[in-house]
Structures are given as structure tokens and as C-alpha cells.
Backbone bond lengths (Angstrom), bond angles and torsions (degrees), N, CA, C in turn:
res aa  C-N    CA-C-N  psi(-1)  N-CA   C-N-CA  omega(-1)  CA-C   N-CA-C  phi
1 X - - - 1.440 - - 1.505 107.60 -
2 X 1.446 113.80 86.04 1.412 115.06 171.71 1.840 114.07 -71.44
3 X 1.222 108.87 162.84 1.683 107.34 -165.19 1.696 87.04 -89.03
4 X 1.440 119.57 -147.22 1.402 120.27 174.98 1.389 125.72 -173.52
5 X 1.246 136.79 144.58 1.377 164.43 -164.03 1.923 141.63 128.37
6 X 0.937 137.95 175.58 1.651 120.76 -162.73 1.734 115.22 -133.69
7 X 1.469 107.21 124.21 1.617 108.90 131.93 1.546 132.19 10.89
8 X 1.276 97.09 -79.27 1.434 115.54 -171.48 1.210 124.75 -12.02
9 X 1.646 122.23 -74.86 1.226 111.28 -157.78 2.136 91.47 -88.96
10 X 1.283 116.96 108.43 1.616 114.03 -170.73 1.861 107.21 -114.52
11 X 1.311 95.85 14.92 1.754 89.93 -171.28 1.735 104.83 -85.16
12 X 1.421 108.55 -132.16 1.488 106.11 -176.50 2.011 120.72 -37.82
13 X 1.753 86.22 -59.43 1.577 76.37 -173.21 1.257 123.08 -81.06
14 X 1.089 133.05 18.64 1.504 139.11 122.37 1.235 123.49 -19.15
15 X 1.717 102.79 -70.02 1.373 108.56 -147.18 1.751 92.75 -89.36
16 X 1.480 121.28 -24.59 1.481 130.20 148.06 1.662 120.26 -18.63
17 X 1.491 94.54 -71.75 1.846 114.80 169.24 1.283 110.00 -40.53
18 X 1.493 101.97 -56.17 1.419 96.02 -163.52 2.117 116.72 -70.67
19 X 1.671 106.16 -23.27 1.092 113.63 172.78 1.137 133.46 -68.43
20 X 1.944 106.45 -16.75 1.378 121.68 176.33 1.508 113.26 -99.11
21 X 0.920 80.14 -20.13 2.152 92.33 175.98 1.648 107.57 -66.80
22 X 1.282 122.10 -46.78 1.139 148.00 172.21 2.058 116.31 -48.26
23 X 1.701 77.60 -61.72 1.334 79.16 179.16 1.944 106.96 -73.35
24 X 1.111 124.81 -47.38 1.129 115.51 -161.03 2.363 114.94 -96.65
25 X 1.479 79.77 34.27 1.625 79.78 175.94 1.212 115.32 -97.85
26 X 0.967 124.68 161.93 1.852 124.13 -153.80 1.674 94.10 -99.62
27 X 1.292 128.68 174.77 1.204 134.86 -157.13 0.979 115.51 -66.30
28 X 1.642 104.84 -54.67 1.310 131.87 160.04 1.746 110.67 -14.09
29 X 1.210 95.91 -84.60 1.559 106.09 174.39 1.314 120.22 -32.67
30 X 1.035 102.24 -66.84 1.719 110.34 167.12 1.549 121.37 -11.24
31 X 1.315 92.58 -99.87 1.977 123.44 151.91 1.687 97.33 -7.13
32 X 1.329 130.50 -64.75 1.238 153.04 -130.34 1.850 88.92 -93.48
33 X 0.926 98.29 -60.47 1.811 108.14 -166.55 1.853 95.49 -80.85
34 X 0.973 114.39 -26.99 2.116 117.23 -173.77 2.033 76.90 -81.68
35 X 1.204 150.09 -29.09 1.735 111.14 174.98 1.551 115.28 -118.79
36 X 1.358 105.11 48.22 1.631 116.43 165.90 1.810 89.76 -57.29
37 X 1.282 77.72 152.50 1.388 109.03 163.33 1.601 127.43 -151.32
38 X 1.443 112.29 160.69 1.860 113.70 155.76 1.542 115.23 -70.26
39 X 1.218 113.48 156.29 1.589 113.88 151.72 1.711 76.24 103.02
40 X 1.020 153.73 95.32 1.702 124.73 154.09 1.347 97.53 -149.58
41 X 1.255 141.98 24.33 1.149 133.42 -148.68 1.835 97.95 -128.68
42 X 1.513 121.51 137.78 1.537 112.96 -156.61 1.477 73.22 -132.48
43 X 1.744 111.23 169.61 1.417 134.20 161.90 1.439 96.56 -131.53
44 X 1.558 93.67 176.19 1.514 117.93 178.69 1.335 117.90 -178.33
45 X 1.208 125.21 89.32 1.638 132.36 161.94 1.533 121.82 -36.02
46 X 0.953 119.18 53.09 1.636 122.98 179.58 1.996 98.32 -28.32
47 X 1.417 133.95 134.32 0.700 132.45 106.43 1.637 147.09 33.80
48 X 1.259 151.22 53.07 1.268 99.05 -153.24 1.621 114.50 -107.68
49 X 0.969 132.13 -171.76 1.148 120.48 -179.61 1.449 129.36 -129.57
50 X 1.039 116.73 23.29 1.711 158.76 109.27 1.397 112.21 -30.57
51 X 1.189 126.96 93.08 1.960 117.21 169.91 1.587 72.43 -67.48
52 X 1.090 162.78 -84.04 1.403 126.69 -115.68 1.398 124.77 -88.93
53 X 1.725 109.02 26.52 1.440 127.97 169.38 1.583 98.32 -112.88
54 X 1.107 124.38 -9.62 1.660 124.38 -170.17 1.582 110.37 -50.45
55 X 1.722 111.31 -52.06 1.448 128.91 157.14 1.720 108.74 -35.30
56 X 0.763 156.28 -54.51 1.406 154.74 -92.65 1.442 81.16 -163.01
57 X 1.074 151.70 -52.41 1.651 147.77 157.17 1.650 113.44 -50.89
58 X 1.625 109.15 -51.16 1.411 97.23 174.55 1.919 111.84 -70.81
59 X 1.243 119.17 -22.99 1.324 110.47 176.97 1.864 119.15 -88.03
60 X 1.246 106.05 -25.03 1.690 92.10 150.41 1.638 121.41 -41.73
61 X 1.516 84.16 -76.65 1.567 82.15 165.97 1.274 159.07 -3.17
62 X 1.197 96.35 -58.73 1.394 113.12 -151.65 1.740 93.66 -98.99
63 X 1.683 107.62 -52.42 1.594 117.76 157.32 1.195 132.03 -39.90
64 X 1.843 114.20 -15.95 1.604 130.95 -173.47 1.779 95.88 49.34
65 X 1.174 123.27 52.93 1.632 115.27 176.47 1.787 100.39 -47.17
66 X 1.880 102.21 -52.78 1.516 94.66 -155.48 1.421 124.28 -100.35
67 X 1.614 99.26 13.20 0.960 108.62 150.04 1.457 136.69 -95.63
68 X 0.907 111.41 6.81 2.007 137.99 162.85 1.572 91.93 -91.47
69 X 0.994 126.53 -16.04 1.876 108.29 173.63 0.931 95.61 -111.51
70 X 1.664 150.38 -16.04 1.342 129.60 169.28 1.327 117.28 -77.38
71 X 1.472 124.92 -31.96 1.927 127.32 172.54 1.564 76.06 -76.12
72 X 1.146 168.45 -49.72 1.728 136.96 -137.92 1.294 103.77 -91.86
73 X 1.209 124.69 -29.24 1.535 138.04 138.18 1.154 145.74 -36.85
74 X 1.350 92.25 -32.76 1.668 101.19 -170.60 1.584 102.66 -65.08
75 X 1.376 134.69 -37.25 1.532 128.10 -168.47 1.439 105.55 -62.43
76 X 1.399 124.64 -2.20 1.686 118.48 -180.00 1.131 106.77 -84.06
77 X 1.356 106.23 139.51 1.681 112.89 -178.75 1.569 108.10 -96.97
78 X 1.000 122.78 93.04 1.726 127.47 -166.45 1.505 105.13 -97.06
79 X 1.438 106.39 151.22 1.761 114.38 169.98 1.410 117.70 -80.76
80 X 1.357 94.56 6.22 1.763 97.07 -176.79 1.581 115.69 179.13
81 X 1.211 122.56 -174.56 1.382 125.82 -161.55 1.530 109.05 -81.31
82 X 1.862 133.35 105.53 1.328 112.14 148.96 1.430 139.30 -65.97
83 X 1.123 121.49 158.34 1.349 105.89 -165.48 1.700 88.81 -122.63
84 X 1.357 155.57 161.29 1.507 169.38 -124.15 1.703 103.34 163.25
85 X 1.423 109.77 96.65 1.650 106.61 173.19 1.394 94.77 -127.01
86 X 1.374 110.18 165.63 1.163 143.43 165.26 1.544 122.22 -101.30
87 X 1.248 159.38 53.99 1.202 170.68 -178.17 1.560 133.75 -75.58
88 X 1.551 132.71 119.53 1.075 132.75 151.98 1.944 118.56 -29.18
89 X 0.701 92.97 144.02 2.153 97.67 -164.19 2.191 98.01 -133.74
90 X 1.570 98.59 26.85 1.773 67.87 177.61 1.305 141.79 77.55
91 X 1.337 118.92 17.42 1.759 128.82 -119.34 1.092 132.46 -2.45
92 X 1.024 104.18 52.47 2.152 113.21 166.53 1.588 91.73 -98.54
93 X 1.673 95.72 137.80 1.412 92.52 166.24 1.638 81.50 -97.54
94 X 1.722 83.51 152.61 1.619 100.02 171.05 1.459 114.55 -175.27
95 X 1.800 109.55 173.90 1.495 104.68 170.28 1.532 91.70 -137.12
96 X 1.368 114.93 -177.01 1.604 126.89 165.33 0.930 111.94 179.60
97 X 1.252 117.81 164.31 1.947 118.87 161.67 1.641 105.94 -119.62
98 X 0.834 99.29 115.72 1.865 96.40 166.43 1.305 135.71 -90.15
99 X 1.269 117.32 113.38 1.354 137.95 -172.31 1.596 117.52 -28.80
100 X 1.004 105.29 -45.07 1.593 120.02 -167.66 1.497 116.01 -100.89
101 X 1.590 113.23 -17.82 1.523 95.20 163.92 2.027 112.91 -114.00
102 X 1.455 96.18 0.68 1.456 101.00 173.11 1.307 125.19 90.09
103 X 1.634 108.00 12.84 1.538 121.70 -144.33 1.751 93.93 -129.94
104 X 1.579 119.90 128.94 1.411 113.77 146.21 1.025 112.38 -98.92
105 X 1.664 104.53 155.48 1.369 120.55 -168.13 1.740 123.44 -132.68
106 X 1.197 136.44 99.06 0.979 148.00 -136.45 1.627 119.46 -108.89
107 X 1.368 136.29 85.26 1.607 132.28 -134.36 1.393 101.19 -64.62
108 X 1.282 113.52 160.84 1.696 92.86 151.82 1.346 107.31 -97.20
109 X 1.465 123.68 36.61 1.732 105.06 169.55 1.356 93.24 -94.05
110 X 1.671 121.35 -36.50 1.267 123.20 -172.93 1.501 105.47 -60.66
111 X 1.233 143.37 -32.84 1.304 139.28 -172.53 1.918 98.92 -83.58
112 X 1.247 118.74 -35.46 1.391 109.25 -174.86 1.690 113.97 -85.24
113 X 1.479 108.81 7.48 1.268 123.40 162.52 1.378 119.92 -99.84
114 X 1.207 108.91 -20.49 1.633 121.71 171.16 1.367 92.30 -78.67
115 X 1.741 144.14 -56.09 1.046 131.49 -167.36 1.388 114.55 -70.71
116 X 1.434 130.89 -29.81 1.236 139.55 -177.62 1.474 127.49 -66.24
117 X 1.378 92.71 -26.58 1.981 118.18 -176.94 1.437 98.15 -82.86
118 X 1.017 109.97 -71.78 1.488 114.66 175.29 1.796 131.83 -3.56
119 X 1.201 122.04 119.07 1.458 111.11 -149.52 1.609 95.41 -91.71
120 X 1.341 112.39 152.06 1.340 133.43 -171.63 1.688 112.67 -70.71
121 X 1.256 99.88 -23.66 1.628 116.22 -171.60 1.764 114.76 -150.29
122 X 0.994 125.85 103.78 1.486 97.86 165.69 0.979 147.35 -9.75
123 X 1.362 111.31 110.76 1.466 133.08 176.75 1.338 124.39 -39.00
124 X 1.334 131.39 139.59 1.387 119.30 -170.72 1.949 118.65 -70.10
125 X 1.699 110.16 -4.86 1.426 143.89 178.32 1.499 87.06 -88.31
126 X 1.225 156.29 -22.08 1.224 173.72 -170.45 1.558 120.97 39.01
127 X 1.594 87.79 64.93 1.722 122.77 -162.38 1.978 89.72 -113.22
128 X 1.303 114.57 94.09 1.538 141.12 175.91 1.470 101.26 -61.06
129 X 1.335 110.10 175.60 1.322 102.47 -173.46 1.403 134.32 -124.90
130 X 1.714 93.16 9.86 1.702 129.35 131.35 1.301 98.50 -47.36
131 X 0.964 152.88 -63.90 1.263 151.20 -104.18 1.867 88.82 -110.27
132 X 1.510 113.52 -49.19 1.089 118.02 -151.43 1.691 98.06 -86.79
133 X 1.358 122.20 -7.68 1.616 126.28 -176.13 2.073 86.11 -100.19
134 X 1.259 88.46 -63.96 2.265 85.17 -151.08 1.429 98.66 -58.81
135 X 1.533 126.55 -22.53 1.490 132.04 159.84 1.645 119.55 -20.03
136 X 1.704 88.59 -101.43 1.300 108.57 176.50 1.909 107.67 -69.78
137 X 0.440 117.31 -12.85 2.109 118.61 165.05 1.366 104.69 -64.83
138 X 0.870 128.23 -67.68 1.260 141.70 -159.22 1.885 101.87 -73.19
139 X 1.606 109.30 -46.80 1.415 100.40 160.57 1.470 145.55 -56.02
140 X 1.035 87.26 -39.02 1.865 100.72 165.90 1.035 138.52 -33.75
141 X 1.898 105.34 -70.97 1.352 139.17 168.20 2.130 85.21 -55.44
142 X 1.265 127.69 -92.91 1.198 125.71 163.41 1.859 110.91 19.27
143 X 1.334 99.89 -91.91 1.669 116.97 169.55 1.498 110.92 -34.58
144 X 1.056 93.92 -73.74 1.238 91.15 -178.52 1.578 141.23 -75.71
145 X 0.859 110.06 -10.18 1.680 141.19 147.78 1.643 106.03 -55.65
146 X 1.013 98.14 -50.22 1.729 98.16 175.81 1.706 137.18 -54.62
147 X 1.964 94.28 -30.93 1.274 111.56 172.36 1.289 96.25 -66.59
148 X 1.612 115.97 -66.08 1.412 117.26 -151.36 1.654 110.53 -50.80
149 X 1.332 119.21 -31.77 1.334 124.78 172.53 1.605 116.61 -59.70
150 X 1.564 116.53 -51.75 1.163 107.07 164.84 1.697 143.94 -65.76
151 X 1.627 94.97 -1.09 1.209 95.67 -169.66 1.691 83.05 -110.33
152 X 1.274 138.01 -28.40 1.313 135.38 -156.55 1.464 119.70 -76.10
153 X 1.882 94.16 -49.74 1.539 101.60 147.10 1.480 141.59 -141.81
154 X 1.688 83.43 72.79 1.546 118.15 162.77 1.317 116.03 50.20
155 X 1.749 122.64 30.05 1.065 105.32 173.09 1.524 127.30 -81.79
156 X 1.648 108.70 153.93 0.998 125.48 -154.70 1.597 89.40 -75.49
157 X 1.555 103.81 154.09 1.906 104.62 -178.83 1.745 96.70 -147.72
158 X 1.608 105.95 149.39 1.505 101.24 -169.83 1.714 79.51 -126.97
159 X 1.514 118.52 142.98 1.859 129.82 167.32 1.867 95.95 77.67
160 X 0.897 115.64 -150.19 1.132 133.21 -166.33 1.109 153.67 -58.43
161 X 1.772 139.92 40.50 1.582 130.69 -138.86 0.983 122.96 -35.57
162 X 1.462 115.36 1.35 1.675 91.72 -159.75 1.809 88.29 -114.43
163 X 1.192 127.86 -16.22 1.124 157.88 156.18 1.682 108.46 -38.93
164 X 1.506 104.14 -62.47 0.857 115.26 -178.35 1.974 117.81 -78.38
165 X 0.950 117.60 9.57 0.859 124.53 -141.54 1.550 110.47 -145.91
166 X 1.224 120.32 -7.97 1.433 146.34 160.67 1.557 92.87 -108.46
167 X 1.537 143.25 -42.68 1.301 127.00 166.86 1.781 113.15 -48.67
168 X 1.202 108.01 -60.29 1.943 99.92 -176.87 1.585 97.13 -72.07
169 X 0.737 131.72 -28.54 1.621 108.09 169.53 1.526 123.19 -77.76
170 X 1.263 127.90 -10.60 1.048 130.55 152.33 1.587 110.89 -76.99
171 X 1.033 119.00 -35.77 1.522 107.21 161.58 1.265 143.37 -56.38
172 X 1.407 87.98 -45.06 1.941 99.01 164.25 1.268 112.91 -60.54
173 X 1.532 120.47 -37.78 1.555 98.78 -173.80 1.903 102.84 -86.22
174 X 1.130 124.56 -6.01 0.996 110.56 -175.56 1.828 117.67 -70.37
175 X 1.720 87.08 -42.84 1.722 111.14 177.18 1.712 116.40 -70.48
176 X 1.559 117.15 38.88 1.423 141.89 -175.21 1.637 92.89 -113.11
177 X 1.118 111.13 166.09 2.038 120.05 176.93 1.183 96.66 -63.66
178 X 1.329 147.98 -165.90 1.313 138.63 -133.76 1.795 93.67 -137.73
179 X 1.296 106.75 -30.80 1.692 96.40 168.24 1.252 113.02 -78.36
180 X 1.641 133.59 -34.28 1.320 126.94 -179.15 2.146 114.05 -75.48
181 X 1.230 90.57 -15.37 1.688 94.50 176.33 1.736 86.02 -91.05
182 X 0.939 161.98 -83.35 1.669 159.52 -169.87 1.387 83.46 -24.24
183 X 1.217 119.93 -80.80 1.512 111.54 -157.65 1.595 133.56 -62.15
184 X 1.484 116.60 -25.82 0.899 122.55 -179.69 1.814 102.24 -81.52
185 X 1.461 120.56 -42.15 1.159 127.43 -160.63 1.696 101.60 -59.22
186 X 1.648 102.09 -32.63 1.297 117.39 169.85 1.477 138.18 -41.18
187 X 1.692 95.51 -52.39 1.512 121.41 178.55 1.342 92.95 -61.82
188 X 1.463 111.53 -66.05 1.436 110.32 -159.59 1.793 127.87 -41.90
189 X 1.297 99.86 -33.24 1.625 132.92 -143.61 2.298 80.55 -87.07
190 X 1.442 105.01 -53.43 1.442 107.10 169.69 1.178 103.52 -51.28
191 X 1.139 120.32 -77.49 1.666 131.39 -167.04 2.027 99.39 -21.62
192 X 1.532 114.87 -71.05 1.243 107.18 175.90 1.438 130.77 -92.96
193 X 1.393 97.51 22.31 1.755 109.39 150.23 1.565 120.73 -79.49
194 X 1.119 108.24 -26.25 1.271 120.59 161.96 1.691 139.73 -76.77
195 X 1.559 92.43 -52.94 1.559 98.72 154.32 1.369 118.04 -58.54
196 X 1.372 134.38 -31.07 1.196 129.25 172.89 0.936 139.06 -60.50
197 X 1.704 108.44 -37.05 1.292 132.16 168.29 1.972 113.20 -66.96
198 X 0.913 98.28 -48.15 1.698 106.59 155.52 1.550 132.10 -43.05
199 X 1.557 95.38 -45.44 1.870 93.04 -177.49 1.278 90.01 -105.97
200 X 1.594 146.01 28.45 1.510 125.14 144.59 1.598 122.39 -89.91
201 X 1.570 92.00 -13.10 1.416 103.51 -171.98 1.960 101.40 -89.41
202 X 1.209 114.01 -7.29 1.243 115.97 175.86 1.443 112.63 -154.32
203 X 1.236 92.74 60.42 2.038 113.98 176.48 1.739 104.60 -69.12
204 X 1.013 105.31 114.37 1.381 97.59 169.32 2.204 93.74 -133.91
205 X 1.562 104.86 159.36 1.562 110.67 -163.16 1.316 105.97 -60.15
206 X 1.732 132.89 -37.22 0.953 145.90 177.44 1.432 111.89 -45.15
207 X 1.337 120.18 -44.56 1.775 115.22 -177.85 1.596 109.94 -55.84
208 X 1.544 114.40 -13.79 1.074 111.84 178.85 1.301 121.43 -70.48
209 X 1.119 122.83 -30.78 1.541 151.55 -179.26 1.682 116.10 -78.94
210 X 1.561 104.54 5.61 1.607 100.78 175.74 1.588 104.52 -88.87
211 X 1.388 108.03 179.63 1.525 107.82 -175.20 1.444 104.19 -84.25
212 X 0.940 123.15 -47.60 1.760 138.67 169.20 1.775 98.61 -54.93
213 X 1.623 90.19 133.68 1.738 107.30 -178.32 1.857 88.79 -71.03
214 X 1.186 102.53 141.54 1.754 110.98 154.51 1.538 104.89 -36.23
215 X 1.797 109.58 133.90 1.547 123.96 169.53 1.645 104.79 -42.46
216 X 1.080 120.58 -66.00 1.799 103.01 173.69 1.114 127.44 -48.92
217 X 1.167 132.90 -10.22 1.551 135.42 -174.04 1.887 92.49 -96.56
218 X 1.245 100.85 -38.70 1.593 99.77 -177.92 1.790 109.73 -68.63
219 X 1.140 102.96 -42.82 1.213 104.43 -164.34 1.504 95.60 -74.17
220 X 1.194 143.26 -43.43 1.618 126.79 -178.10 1.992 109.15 -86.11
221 X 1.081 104.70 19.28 1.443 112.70 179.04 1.784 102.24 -105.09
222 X 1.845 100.74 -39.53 1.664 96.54 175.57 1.462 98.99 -66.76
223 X 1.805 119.74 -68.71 1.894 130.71 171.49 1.759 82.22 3.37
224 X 1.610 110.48 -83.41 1.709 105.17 -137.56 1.375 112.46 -78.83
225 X 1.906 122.38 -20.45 1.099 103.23 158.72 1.464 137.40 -71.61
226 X 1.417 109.83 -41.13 1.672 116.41 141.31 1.871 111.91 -14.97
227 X 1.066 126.98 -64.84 1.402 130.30 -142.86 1.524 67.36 -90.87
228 X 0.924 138.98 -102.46 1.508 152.13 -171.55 1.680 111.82 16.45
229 X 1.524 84.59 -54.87 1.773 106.68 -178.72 1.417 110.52 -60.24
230 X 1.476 100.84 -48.99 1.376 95.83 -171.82 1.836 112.46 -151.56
231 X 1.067 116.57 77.84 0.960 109.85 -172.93 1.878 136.86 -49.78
232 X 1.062 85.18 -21.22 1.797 100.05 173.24 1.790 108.84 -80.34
233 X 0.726 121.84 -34.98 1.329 131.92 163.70 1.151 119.82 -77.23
234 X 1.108 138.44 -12.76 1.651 138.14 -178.91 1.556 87.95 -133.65
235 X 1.459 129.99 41.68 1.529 108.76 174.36 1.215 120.03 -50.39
236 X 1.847 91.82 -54.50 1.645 123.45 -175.37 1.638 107.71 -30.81
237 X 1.156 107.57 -69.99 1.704 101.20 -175.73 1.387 123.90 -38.73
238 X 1.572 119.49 -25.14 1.394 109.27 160.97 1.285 134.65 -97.52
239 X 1.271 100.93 -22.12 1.647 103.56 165.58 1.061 129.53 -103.71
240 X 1.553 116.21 15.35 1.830 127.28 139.17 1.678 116.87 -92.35
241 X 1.679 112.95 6.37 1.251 114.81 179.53 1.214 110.65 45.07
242 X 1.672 113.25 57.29 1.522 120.16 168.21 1.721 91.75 -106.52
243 X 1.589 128.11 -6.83 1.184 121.77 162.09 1.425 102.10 -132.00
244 X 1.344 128.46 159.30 1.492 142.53 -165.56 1.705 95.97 -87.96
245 X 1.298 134.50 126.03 1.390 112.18 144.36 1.218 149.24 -48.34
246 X 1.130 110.34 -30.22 1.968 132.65 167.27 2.047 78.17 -42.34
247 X 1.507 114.36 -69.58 1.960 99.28 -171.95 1.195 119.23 -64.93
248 X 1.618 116.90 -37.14 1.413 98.96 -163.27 1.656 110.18 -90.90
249 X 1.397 131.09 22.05 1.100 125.99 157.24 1.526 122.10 -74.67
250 X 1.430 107.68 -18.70 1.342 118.97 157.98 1.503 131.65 -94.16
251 X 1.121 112.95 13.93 1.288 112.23 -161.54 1.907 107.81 -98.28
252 X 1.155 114.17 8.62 1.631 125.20 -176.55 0.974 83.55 -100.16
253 X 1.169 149.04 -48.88 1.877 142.55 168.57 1.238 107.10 -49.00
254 X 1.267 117.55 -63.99 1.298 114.52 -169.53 1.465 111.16 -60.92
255 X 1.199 132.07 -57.00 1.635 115.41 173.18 1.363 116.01 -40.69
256 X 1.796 120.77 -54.37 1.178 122.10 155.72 0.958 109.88 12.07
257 X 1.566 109.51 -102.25 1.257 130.04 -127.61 1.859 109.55 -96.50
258 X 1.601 108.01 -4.43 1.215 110.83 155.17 2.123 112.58 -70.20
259 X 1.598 87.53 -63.14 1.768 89.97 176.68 1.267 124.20 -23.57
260 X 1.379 102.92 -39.50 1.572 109.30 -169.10 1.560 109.26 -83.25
261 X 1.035 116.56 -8.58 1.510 132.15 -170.82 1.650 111.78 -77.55
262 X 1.505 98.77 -37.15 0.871 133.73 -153.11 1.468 111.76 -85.18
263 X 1.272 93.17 -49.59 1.934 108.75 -159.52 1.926 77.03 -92.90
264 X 1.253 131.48 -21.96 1.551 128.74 -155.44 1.868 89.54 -88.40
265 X 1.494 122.99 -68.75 1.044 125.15 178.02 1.214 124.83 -59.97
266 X 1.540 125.24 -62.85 1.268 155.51 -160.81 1.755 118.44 -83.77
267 X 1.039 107.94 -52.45 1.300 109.88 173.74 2.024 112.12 -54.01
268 X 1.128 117.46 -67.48 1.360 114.90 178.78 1.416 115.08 -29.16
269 X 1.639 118.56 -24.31 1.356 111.41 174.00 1.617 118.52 -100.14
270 X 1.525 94.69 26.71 1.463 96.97 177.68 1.544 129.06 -123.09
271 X 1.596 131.35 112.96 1.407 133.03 -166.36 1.491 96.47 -64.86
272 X 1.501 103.70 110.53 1.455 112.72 178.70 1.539 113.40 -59.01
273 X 1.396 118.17 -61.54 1.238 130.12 -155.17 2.054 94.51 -63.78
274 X 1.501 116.38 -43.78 1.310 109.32 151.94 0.953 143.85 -26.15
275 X 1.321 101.30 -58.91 2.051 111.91 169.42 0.890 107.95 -52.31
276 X 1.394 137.86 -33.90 1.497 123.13 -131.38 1.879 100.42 -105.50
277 X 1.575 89.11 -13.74 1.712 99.28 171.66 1.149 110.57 -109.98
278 X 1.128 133.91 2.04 1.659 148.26 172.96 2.239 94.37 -78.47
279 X 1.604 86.29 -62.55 1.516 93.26 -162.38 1.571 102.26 -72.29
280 X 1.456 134.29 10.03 1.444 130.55 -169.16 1.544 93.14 -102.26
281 X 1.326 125.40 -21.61 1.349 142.37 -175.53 1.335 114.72 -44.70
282 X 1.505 105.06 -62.00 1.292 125.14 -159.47 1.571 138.62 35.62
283 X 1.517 91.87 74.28 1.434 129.30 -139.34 1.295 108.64 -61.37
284 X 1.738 103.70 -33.60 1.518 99.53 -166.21 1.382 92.84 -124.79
285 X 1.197 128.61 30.26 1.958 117.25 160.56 1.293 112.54 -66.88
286 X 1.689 115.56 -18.98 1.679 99.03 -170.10 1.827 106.09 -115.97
287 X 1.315 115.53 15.95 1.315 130.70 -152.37 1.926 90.49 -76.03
288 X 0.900 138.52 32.96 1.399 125.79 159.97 2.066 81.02 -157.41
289 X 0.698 158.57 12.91 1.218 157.42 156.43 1.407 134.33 -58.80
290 X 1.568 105.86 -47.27 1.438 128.50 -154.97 1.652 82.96 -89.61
């Protein structure tokens, strides 16, 4: 259950939002945003109580998944403590962040559905099956990481969170070395080739009405920010017509105008000189390896 609204529109009235947000935040706030800091970010392996998540708990583990999102994290300067768990959900696969304790939370049904999808052999799209776990894994935490940022420090958002919110997570994986953004962008791009194929076969009017765009709308929204980023590297998607040209002639805007959103809102809460030894790491190239 991702929360919802968008990125998108990040030019003037953005930087508007952000001048009125500023001016009209109560003291409180103030106080609150003057002792951000780096380093604030906690994990926790919940347990589960499911033996048939026990597997899937000992291999977090052992992979340190969330501890590769707490150093990739660490350069955020936060007003307070995130929290990053891993948790049994009841069998719902799912993810979320919750508002009130500051914490995303990541099921393990949702991860044993990421492992289950996952193709046995390379895809004839030649999407591996590395590709199809550290992909969508890595997006999640991503997504949902994204709320907690917007709600943590208050950035202003115009249309859709959840919109917005599959945009910076498509960013993060894009802003990886250029084989780990191919590959992950990869996983992901399966992940809602599949869901897509799922909610056409059981379209009903109501899916229209969720907060999350339909998996096809996602999946040619990652295609054009992907292509956007880098067009020499994502040629393929247009000249295998896995994206339409009518979009990707727009799609150098469209990364645009997220980036700028990004580096305009987001960046100020980030210890540069941190990143830059965080991102030399390359935290998650060996994350199904070890």
C-alpha cells in the first residue's frame, strides 16, 4: 500500500511551494528542520512467524539487503529517526511507510513474490533473473523511501504521490553505474509486464480508481524515464518498440523535469561529500552474489 501524489510538475511552482511552505510553517517546524542530520536511518528483521518466510528472513540477512539501504541512506539529513523493516504481513504481499511511526515496511510475501516471478533463464528481452529479484528489491525500499522523504521533510508535491513516487525511484535506480541502472530498470520493467498482463485479464472500472497508475502506465513511465536518462543505453526500448516514439520524443523532458525536482527539493537534504563515498561503494552490485 503505497501512499500517493507526484514530482512532475517541479519548475517554478515548485520552487513557489517550497517558498510558501517556508514562510508559513509554524515554529515548531522550524526547530524540527534547523537539526536534520546524516546517519538516522535504523533496520530491523522482524521475525516472522510463518516458518515458510524463515528462508527469506535468513537470506535477507545474510545478503545485509537493509543494511545496503541504511549506508545508501545514510547521506540524508533527516529531523529524526527512519526506521527500514522487513516483516511478515498476514499473507498480503505488500510494502508501506507509515506516517506515524516513521518506518517503511517491506513484507516478506512481497519479496517471495519478487523471488517467485523471477525467470528461471533469461528472457528472450534478455532480462536475467538477477535482474528480476535486485530490480524490483531495490525498487520498493526506493518507493517507499520516497514517501518517508516527502513526508519527513515536507516536501511540497503537485498530482499524485504515488506518481511521484515511482518517479524518484526510478531515479535512484537510474543514478547507479550504467550496468546496475540497465539491470535493475530491467527487473523492474518485467515485474510490471507481468502485473499488466494480470490486470487486463481481469479489468474491472474500479482499478481505475486506485492511487497507483495501472502496471502498464508504470511500466512505459519507467521505458521513458529510463530512455530519458540515457538514451544510448536504453536505445533498444525504442527500436524494439518496447516504448512508442509518439513518448519517447518527450521523454528528455520528462527526466528533466523530475531531476530538477529533485536536486531543487531533495538534494539540500543531502551530505554531498557523503554520497560521493556512499555512491563509490556500490552497494548493491553484489547483493545476490555473496
Amino acid at each position: 500500500m503505497k501512499m500517493k501524489a507526484s514530482l512532475a510538475a517541479a519548475g517554478v511552482i515548485s520552487l513557489l511551494a517550497v517558498v510558501c511552505s517556508a514562510a508559513t510553517a509554524p515554529p515548531e517546524s522550524a526547530k524540527a528542520l534547523a537539526e536534520v542530520k546524516a546517519n538516522r536511518v535504523e533496520i530491523s528483521y522482524v521475525a516472522p512467524a510463518n516458518p515458510a518466510h524463515q528462508q527469506i528472513y535468513e537470506l535477507l540477512k545474510t545478503r545485509r539487503v537493509l543494511e545496503r539501504f541504511q549506508e545508501a541512506l545514510s547521506p540524508v539529513r533527516l529531523p529524526g529517526t527512519l526506521m527500514l523493516k522487513t516483516e511478515g504481513c498476514d499473507g498480503v504481499s505488500n510494502a508501506w511507510y507509515e506516517v506515524s511511526e516513521h518506518a517503511v515496511s517491506v513484507c516478506y510475501e512481497y519479496i517471495d513474490e519478487v523471488l517467485r516471478n523471477a525467470p528461471t533463464k533469461t528472457t528472450a528481452a534478455g532480462i536475467t533473473k538477477q535482474d528480476a529479484i535486485i530490480g524490483p528489491t531495490i525498487e520498493v525500499f526506493a518507493h517507499e523511501t520516497a514517501h518517508a522523504l516527502f513526508d519527513m521533510l515536507r516536501v511540497p508535491i503537485l498530482g499524485r504521490e504515488e506518481d511521484a513516487a515511482d518517479q524518484m525511484a526510478a531515479y535512484i535506480l537510474l543514478n547507479h553505474n550504467k550496468e546496475m541502472a540497465r539491470s535493475t530498470v530491467n527487473g523492474v520493467a518485467f515485474m510490471y509486464i507481468l502485473e499488466a498482463q494480470s490486470q487486463v485479464q481481469q479489468m474491472e472500472l474500479k482499478k481505475f480508481a486506485d492511487v497507483h497508475g495501472l502496471s502498464a502506465q508504470r511500466f512505459y513511465n519507467l521505458l521513458c524515464m529510463a530512455y530519458g536518462a540515457d538514451p544510448k543505453l536504453f536505445n533498444d526500448v525504442v527500436a524494439k518498440e518496447y516504448l512508442p516514439e509518439s513518448r519517447a520524443e518527450g521523454c528528455a523532458d520528462e527526466y528533466k523535469q523530475v531531476e530538477y525536482a529533485f536536486n531543487t527539493l531533495l538534494n539540500p537534504s543531502v551530505d554531498q561529500e557523503l554520497k560521493k563515498k556512499v555512491k563509490a561503494k556500490k552497494l548493491f552490485k553484489s547483493l545476490t552474489e555473496e
